[in-house]
C-alpha positions as a Markdown table, in Angstrom:
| # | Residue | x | y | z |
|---|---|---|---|---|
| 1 | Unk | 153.2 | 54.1 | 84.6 |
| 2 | Unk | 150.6 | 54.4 | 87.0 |
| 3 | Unk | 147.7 | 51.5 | 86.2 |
| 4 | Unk | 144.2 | 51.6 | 87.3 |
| 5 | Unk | 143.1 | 49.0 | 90.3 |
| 6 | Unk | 139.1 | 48.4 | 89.8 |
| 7 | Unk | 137.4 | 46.6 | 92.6 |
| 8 | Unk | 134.5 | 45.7 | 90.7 |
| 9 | Unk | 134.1 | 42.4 | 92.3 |
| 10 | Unk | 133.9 | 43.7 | 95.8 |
| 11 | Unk | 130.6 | 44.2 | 97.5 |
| 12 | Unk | 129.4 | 46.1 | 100.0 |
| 13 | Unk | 130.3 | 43.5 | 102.6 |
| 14 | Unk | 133.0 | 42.4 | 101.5 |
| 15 | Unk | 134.0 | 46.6 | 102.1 |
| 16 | Unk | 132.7 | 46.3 | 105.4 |
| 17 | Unk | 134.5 | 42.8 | 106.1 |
| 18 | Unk | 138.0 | 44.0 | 105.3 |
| 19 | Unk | 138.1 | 47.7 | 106.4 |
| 20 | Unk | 136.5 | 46.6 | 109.8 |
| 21 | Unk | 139.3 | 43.6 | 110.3 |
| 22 | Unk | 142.6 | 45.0 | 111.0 |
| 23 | Unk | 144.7 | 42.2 | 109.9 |
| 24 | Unk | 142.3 | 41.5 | 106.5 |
| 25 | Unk | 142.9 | 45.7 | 105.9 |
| 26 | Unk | 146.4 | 45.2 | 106.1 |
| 27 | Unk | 146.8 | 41.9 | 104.3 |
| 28 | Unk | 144.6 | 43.8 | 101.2 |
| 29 | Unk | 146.7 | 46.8 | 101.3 |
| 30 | Unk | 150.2 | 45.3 | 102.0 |
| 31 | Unk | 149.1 | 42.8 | 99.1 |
| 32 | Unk | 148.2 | 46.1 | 96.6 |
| 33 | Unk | 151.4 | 48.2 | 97.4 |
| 34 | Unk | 154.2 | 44.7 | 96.9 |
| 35 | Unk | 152.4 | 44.1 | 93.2 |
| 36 | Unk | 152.5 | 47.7 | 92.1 |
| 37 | Unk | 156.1 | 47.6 | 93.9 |
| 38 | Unk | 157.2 | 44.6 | 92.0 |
| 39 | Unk | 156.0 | 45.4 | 88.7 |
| 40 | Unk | 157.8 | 48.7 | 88.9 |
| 41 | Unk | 154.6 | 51.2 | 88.8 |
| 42 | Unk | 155.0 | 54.6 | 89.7 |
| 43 | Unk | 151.8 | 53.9 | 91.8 |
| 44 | Unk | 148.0 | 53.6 | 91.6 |
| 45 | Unk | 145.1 | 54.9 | 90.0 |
| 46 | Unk | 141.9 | 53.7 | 92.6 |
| 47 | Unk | 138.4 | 53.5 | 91.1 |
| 48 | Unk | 136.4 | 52.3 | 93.6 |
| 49 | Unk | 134.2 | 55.3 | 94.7 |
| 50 | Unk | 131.2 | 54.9 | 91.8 |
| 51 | Unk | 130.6 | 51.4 | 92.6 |
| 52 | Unk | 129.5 | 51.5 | 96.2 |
| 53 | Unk | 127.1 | 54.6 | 94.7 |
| 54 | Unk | 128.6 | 56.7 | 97.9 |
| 55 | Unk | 127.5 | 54.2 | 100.5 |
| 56 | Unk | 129.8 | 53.5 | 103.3 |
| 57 | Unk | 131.8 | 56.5 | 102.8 |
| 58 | Unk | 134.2 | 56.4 | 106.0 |
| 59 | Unk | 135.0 | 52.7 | 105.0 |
| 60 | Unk | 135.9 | 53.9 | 102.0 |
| 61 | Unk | 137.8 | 56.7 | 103.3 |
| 62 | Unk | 139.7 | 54.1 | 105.6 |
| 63 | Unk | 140.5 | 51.8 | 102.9 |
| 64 | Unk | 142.1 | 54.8 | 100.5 |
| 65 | Unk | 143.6 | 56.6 | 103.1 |
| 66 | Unk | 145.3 | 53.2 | 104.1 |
| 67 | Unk | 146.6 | 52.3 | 100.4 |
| 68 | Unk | 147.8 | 55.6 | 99.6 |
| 69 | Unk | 149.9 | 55.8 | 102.8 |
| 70 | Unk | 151.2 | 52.1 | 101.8 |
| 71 | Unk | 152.2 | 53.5 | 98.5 |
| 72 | Unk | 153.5 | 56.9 | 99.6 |
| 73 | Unk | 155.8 | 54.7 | 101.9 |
| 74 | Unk | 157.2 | 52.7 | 99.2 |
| 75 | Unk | 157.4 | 56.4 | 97.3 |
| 76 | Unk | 154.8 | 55.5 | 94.9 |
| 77 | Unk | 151.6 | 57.8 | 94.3 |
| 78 | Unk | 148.0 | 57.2 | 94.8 |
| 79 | Unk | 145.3 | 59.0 | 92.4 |
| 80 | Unk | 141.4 | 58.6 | 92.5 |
| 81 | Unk | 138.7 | 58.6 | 90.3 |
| 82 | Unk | 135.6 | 60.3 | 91.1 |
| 83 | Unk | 132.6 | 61.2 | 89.9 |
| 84 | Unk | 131.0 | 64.5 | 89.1 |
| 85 | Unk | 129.3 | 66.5 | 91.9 |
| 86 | Unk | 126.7 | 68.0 | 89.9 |
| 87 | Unk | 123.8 | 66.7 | 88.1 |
| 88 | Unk | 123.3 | 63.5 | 87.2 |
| 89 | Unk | 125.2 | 62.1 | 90.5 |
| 90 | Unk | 125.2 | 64.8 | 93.4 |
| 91 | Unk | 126.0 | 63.5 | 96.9 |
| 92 | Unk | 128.2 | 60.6 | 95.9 |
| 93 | Unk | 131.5 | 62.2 | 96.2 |
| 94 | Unk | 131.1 | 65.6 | 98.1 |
| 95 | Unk | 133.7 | 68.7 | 99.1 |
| 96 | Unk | 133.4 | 66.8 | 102.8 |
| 97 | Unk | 134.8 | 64.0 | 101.0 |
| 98 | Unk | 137.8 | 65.9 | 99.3 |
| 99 | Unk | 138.9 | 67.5 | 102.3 |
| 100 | Unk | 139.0 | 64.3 | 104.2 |
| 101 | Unk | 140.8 | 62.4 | 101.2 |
| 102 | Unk | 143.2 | 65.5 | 99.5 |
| 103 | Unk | 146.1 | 64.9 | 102.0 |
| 104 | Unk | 145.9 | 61.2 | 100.6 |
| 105 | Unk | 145.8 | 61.6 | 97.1 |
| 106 | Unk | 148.4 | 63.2 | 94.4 |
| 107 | Unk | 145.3 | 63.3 | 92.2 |
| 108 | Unk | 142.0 | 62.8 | 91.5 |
| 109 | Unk | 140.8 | 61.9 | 88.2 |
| 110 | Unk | 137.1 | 63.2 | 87.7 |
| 111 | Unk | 134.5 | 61.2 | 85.2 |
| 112 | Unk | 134.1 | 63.9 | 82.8 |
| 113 | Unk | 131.9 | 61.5 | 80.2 |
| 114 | Unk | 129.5 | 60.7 | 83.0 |
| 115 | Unk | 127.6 | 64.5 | 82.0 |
| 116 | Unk | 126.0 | 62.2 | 79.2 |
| 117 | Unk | 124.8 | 59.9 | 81.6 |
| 118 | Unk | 121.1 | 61.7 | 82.4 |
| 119 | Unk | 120.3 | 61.6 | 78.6 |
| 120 | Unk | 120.8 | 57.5 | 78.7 |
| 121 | Unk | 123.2 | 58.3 | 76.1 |
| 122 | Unk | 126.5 | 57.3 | 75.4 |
| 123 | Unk | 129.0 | 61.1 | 74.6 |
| 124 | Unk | 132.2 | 62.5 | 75.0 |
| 125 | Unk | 133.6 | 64.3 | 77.6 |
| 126 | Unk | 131.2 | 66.9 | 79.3 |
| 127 | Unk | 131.4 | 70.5 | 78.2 |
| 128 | Unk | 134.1 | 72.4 | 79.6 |
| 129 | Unk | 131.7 | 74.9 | 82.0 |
| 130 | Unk | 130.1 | 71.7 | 83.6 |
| 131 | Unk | 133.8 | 70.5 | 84.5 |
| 132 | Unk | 134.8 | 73.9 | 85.9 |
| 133 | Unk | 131.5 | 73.8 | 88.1 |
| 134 | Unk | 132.0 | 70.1 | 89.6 |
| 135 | Unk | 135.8 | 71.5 | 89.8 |
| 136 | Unk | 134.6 | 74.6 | 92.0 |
| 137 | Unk | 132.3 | 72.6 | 94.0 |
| 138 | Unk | 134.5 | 70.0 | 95.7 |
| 139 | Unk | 136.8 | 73.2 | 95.9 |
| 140 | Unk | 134.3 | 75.6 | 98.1 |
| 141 | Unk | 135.4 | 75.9 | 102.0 |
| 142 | Unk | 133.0 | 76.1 | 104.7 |
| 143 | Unk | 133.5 | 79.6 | 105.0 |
| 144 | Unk | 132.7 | 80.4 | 101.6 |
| 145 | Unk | 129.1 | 78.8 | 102.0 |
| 146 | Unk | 127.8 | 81.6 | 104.3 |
């Protein structure tokens, strides 16, 4: 069992406040890995990228690459959701941001419904070519953009 932990209450300074305070960063993550510990969860499932709308991004980086190392400790996993890289949300979650976060995280989870989210329209998942090119995107190396 590995439950989703949504920081939907956090703003952008609270982000700043706790990643840029030591002993607050440590308090928040020592905090997240003991409850997922005690309730006997196989680990974590982060969804916090989206809501800062790709602001901040090394804070964010901090913050994930400090819980997942707190729950790889305690032998637990760490997975994040992300949005898509294409159209409607480029930039928000990038390949620069994979490679920085992929020795962190078992595995991310990408918003496949949010391919509706142009229209205004609520739909299902996105159509299986769309997946494959936000897949193949966060994928390319360096070298391959010559």
């Amino acid at each position: 069992i590995v439950p989703r932990l949504i920081l939907e209450r956090w703003s952008l300074s609270l982000l700043k406040q706790v990643v840029s305070s030591e002993s607050e960063l440590l308090h928040v993550v020592q905090t997240v890995v003991d409850f997922f510990s005690e309730e006997g969860f196989h680990g974590v499932v982060l969804e916090m990228w989206r809501q800062f709308g790709g602001r901040e991004k090394p804070l964010l980086h901090k913050l994930i690459q400090r819980v997942s190392e707190g729950m790889s400790e305690r032998g637990m996993s760490t997975l994040l959701v992300i949005p898509p890289g294409v159209k409607p949300m480029p930039e928000i979650f990038d390949k620069f941001d994979f490679q920085i976060l992929q020795p962190y995280i078992e595995k991310f989870v990408m918003m496949t419904y949010d391919h509706h989210q142009a229209t205004g329209k609520a739909g299902p998942v996105g159509p299986m070519d769309w997946g494959l090119r936000n897949i193949l995107l966060l994928m390319e190396h360096e070298d391959n953009d010559k």
